[in-house]
C-alpha angles and dihedrals in degrees: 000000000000130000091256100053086051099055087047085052101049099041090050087054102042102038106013118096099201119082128268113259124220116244110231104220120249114258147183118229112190111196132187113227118164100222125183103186154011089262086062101049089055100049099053086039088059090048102046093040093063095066114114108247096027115132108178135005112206117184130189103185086185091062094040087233134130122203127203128184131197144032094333111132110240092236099051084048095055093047101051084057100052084047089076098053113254117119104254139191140171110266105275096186122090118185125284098247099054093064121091089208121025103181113055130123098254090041112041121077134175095211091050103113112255109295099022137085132191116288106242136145110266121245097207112077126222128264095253104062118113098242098044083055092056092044085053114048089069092030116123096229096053105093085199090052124130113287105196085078 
């Protein structure tokens, strides 16, 4: 918080008579819309843009992915999109490198942009859960496993 914001802030509580608002955070909101054309982008540009509290529109038609950016909330975003007519859905796909397990069948997808799959819960379960411990410690592929089998 800068030295500005804190004198506002100051000034409006001390000697303001009207009550402090809240600040909304500022958010991204990715959202999948399948777009054919120019005429589309704009179109979806035009009508996301005129949200109040939006900042920036950014859209990649090759991806399929529409990026806002701004106090928006996620939900009046989605649904300005899906008032001009196109399907639309929040961006499923993280990047490939955030997921434990890539390839497997919940989160891999053919039609994920290059370098993301789709963002599921993984079957397989990590290596510090109680249960896993116990599998592995008699468990043929673990070197430290136990000898006396």
């Amino acid at each position: 918080m800068g030295l500005v914001d804190f004198l506002s802030d100051y000034v409006s509580y001390h000697f303001g008579s009207r009550k402090k608002k809240r600040r909304r955070p500022n958010q991204t909101v990715e959202i999948m819309v399948k777009m054919d054309c120019d005429g589309c982008e704009r179109r979806i540009k035009n009508a996301v843009s005129s949200i109040k509290g939006v900042k920036s529109v950014e859209v990649n038609r090759k991806q399929s992915k529409v990026t806002v950016i701004g106090y928006a909330e996620p939900s009046k975003v989605l649904k300005r999109v899906q008032s001009t007519g196109k399907k639309a859905e929040f961006w499923p796909y993280v990047p490939y490198n955030l997921v434990a397990y890539p390839y497997v069948a919940q989160a891999y997808d053919k039609k994920a942009p290059a370098g993301y799959v789709k963002n599921a819960t993984q079957a397989l379960s990590f290596a510090e859960a109680p249960d896993e411990r116990l599998i592995m410690m008699f468990s043929d592929e673990n070197p430290h496993a136990c000898s006396i089998m």
